[in-house]
C-alpha positions as CSV (number, residue, x, y, z in Angstrom):
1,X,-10.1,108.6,-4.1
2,X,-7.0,108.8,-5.8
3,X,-4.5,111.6,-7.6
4,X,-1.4,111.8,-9.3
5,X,0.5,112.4,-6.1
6,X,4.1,111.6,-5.0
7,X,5.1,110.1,-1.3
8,X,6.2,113.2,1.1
9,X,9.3,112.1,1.2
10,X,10.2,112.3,-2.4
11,X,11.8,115.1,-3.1
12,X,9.4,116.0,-5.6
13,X,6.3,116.7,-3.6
14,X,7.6,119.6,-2.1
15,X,7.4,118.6,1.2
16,X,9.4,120.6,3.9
17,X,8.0,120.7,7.0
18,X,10.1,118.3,9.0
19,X,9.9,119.8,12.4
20,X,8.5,116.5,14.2
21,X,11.1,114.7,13.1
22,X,13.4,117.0,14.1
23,X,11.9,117.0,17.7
24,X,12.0,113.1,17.7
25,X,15.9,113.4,16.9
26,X,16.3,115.6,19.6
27,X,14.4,113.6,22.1
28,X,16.4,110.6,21.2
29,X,19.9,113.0,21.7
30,X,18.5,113.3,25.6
31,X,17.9,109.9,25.6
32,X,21.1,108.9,24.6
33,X,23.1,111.5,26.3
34,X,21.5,110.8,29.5
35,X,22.4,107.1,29.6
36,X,26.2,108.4,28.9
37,X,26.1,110.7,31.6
38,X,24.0,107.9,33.9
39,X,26.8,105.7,32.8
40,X,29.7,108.3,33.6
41,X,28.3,108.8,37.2
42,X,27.8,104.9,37.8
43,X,31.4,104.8,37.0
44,X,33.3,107.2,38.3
45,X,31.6,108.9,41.1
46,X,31.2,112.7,41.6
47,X,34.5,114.5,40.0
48,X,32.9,118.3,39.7
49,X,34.8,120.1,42.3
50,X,34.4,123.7,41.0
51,X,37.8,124.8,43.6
52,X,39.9,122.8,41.5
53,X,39.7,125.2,38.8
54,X,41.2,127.8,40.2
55,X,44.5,125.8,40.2
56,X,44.8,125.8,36.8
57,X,45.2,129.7,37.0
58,X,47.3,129.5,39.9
59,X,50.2,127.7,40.6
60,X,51.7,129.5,43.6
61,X,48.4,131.7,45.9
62,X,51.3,134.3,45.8
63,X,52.2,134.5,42.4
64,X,49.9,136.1,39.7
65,X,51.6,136.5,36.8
66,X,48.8,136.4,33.9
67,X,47.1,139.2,35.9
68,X,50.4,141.2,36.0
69,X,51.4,140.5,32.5
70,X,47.5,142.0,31.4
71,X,48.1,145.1,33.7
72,X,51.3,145.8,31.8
73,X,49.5,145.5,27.9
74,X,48.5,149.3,29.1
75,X,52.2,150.4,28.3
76,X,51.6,149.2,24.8
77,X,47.8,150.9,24.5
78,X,48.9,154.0,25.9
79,X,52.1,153.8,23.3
80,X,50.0,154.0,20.5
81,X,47.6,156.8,21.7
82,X,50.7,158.6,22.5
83,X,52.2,157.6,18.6
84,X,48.6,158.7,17.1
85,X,48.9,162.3,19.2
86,X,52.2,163.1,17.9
87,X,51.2,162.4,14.1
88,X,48.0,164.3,14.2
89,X,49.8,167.5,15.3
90,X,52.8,166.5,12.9
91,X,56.0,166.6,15.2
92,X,56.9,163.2,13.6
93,X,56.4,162.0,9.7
94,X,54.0,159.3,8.4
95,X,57.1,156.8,8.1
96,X,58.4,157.2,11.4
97,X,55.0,156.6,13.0
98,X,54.6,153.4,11.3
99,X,58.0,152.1,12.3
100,X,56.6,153.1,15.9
101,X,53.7,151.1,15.7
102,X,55.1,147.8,13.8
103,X,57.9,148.2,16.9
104,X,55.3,148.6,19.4
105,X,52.9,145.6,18.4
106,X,55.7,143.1,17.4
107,X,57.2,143.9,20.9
108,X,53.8,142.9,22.5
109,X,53.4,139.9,20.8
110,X,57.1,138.9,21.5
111,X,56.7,139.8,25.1
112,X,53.9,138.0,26.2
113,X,55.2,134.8,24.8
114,X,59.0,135.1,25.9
115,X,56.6,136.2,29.3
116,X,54.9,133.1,29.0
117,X,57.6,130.5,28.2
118,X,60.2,131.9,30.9
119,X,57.8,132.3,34.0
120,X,57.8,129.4,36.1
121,X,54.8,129.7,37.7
122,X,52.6,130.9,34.9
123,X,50.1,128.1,34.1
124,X,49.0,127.0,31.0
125,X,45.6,127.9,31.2
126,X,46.6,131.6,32.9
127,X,48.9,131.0,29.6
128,X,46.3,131.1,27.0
129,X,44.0,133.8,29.0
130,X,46.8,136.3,29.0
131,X,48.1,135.7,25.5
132,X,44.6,135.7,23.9
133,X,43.9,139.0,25.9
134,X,47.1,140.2,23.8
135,X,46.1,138.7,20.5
136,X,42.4,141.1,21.1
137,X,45.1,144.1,21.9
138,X,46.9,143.9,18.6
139,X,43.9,144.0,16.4
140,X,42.3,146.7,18.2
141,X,45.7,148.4,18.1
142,X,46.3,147.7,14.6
143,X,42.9,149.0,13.4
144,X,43.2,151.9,15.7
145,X,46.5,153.1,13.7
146,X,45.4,152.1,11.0
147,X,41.8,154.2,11.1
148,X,43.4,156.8,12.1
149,X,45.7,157.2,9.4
150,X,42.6,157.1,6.8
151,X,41.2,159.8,8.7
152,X,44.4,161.9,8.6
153,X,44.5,161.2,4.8
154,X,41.2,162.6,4.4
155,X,42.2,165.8,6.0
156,X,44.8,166.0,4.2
157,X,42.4,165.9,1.0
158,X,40.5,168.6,2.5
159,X,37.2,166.7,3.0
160,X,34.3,168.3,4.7
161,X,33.1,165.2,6.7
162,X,34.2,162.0,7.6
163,X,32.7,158.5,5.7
164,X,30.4,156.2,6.9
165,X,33.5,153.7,7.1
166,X,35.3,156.2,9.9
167,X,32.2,157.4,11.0
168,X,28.6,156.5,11.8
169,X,25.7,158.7,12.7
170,X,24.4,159.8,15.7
171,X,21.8,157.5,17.3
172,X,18.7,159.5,19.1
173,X,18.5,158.8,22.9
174,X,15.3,158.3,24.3
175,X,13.9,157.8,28.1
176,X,15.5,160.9,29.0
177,X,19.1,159.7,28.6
178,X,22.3,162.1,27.3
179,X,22.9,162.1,23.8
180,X,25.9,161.0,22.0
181,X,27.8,163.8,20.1
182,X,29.6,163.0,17.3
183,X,33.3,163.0,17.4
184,X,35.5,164.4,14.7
185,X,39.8,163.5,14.2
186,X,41.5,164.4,16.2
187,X,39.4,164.7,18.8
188,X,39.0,161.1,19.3
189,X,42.9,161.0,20.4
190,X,41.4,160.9,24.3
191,X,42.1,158.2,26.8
192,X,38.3,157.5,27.6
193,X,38.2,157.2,23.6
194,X,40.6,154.9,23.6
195,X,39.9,152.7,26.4
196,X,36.2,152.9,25.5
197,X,37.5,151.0,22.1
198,X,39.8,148.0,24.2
199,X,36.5,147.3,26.0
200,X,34.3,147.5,23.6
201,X,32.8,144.0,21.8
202,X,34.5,145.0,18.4
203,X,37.9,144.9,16.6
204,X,37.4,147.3,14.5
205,X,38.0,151.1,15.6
206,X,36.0,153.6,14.0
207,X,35.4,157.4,15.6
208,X,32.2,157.7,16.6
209,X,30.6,153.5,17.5
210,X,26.8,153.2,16.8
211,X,25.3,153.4,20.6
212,X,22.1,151.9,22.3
213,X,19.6,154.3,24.2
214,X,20.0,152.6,27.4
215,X,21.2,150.1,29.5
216,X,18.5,147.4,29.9
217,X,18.9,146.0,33.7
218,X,16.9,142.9,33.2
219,X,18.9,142.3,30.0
220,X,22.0,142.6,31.4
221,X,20.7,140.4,34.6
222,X,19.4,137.7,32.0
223,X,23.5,137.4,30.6
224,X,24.7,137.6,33.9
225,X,23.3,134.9,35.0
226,X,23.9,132.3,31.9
227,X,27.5,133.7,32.1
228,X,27.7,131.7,35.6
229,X,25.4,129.0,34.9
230,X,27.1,128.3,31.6
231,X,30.4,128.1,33.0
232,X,29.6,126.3,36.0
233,X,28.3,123.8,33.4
234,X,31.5,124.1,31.4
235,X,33.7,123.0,34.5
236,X,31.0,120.4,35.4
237,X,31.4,118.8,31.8
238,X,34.6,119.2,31.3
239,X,35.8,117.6,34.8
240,X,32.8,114.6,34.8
241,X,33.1,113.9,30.9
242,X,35.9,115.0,29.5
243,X,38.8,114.4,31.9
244,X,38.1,110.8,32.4
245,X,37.9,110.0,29.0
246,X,41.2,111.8,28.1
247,X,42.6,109.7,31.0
248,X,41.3,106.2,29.4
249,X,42.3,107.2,26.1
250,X,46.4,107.1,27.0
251,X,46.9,103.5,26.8
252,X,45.4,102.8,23.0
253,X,47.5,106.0,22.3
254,X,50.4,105.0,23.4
255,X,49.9,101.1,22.3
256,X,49.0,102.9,19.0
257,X,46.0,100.3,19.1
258,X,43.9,101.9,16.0
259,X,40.9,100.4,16.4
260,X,40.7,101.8,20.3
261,X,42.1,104.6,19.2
262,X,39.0,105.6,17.0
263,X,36.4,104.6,19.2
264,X,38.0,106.6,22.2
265,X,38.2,109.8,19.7
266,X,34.3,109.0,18.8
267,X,33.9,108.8,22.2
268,X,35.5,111.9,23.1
269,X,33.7,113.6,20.5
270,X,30.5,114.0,22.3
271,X,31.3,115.7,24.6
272,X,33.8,117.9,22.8
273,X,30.9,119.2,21.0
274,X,28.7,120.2,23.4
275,X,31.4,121.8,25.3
276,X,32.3,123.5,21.9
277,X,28.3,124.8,21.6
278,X,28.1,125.9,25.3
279,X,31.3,127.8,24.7
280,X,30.0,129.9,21.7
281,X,26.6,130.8,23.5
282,X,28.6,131.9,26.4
283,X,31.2,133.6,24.4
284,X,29.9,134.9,21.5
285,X,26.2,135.7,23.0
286,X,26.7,135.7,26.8
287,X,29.5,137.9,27.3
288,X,29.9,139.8,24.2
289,X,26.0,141.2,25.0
290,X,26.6,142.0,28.9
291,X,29.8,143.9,27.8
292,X,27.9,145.6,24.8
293,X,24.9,146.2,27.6
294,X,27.4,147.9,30.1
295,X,28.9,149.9,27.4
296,X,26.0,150.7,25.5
297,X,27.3,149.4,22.4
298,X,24.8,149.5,19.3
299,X,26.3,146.5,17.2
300,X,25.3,143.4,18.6
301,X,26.3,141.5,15.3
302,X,28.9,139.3,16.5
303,X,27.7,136.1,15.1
304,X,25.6,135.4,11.9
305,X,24.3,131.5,11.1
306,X,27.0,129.2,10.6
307,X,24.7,126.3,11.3
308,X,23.3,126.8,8.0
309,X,26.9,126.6,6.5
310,X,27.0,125.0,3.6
311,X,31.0,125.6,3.1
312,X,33.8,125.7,4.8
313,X,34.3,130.1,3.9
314,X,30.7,130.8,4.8
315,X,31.4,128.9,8.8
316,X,34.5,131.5,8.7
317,X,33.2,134.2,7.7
318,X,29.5,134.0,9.9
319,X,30.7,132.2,13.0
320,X,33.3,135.2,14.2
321,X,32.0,138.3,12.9
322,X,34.5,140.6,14.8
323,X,37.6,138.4,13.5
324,X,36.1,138.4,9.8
325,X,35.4,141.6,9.7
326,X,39.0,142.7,11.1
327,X,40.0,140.6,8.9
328,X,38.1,142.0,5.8
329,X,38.8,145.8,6.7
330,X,42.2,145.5,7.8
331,X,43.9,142.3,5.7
332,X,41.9,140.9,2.8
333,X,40.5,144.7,1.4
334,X,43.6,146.2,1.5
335,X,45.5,143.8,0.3
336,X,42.6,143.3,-3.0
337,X,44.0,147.1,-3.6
338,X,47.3,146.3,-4.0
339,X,46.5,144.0,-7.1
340,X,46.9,140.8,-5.2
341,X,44.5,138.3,-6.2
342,X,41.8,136.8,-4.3
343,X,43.2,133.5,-3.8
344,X,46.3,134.8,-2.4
345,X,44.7,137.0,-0.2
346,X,42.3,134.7,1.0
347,X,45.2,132.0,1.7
348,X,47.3,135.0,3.7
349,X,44.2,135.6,5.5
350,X,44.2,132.0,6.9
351,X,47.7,131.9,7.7
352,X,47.4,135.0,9.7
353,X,44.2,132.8,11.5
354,X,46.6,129.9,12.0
355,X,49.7,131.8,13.1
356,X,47.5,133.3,16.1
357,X,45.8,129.6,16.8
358,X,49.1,128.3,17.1
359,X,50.6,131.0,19.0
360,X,47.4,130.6,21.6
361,X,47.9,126.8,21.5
362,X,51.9,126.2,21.5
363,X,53.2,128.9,23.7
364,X,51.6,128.0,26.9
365,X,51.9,124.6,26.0
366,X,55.2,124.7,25.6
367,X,55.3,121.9,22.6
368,X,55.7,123.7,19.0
369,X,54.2,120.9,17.0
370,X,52.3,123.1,14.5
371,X,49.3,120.8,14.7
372,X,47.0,124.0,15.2
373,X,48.7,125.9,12.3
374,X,48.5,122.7,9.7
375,X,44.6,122.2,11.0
376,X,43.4,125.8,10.1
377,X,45.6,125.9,6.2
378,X,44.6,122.5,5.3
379,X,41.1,124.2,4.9
């Protein structure tokens, strides 16, 4: 009748299957979200009123300047392809080439933003689209130059074939597609090369991209259609939830009233996180795959499991895998070869991450208050 047995919740009986209790937590999350958003409709009414959003990315029906100000980024792409040409045939040196380059992405980052803070009737949110379009630009850019100029190097060594790191092997076609043929420097220096690369899912530029057999139609229907559901449910939240609360939260703000203060933040927080969740899967999962589907791009790596983070470096370096590996390839590696230490390395890394998240956030703001750039290197 009895053994020497501990309770399953002790730690030592090696119990780990949980999963009931996990499904009772996320019953009771439905039940308590749906009395919020029972409450929230009691109160207020019906405030989803999809239309609306498409003041925020026009001011003026007339006037589109965040689509202009994208159209012109293709003087700064075609810039470098023209740069890249002129080095691999020599007709200019190694030095002046990367004075060309450094000119040509500082004046794209200064140019969207002096575009952004001048124009009248740009809007904030047409603001942040158009400036995080140019942030993508100059890391693709800057890997582009800067992969190029490896491969160069190795030509320069004499060496027979490129590396896995500039290269990667063919990948058979089936179902009676057209196969891929590799590409070898500098025949990559081709305007469909280079414009395959600024819409392809990746930061990272490399000669010849890993590539799927086929397009999948009922794949790429599948993301279509969470793209639009998922940001139909953005707006929705965002104008029934969030907006309203923001709104009742001025007062304690502004009577500094700490206690109200808290509880609106709490309150606020909610919804911030589910917005935050349904972002990511439409972002990182959503989008990134249709555009990878279209393109027929093999990698579909572009998140690892940062739910299981147990640190604050492994959420950073498994929730954005395009960023950290940019980031790796491009910032942290190099630097490592230069004899910097990790530490350094690891703290320029994250005030490159919270110069560009305060350049997305401040600029079409228009208030430089730093709050983004202290938030990302007090981690």
């Amino acid at each position: 009748c009895h053994v020497l047995q501990e309770s399953l919740l002790s730690s030592a009986s090696g119990y780990s299957n949980y999963r009931g209790i996990l499904n009772w937590c996320v019953v009771m999350l439905v039940l308590s979200n749906a009395r919020l958003f029972l409450e929230n409709i009691i109160k207020y009414g019906i405030l989803v009123d999809p239309i609306q959003v498409v003041s925020l990315f026009l001011k003026d029906p007339y006037s589109w300047p965040a689509p202009c100000l994208i159209i012109v980024s293709n003087l700064f792409i075609l810039t470098t392809l023209h740069v890249e040409r002129r080095l691999a045939v020599g007709t200019i040196s190694e030095t002046t080439g990367w004075i060309l380059h450094i000119f040509n992405l500082t004046c794209m980052l200064i140019f969207s933003s002096v575009t952004v803070l001048t124009v009248t009737s740009m809007t904030p949110v047409g603001g942040v689209f158009s400036l995080g379009i140019y942030t993508v630009l100059f890391l693709k850019l800057y890997s582009y130059q800067d992969a190029n100029r490896w491969c160069r190097e190795i030509r320069q060594a004499k060496a027979k074939r490129l590396t896995r790191s500039y290269s990667c092997p063919d990948v058979k076609q089936s179902n009676g597609s057209a196969v891929h043929s590799l590409v070898s420097y500098p025949g990559n220096l081709t305007h469909r090369d280079m414009y395959y690369f600024v819409f392809a899912p990746t930061l990272c530029y490399q000669l010849n991209f890993p590539r799927s057999p086929r397009i999948r139609k009922r794949f790429l229907i599948r993301r279509l259609f969470e793209m639009l559901f998922l940001m139909q449910l953005l707006v929705g939240l965002i104008q029934q939830w969030m907006v309203p609360s923001i709104q009742n939260s001025m007062k304690p703000f502004r009577e500094m009233d700490f206690s109200r203060m808290v509880e609106r933040l709490l309150k606020l927080a909610v919804p911030n996180h589910f917005i935050w969740l349904i972002f990511f899967y439409w972002f990182f999962h959503s989008s990134m795959n249709f555009v990878a589907e279209l393109l027929q791009f093999g990698d579909r790596e572009f998140y690892r499991d940062w739910w299981n983070s147990e640190s604050v470096t492994y959420f950073w370096a498994n929730w954005n895998i395009p960023v950290h590996k940019w980031c790796l390839r491009h910032f942290y590696k190099p630097m490592l070869k230069t004899g910097t230490n990790k530490l350094l390395a690891q703290t320029a890394v994250f005030l490159l991450s919270a110069f560009f998240h305060e350049y997305l956030i401040s600029v079409p703001l228009k208030m430089f208050r730093l709050w983004a750039f202290i938030g990302m290197m007090a981690q």
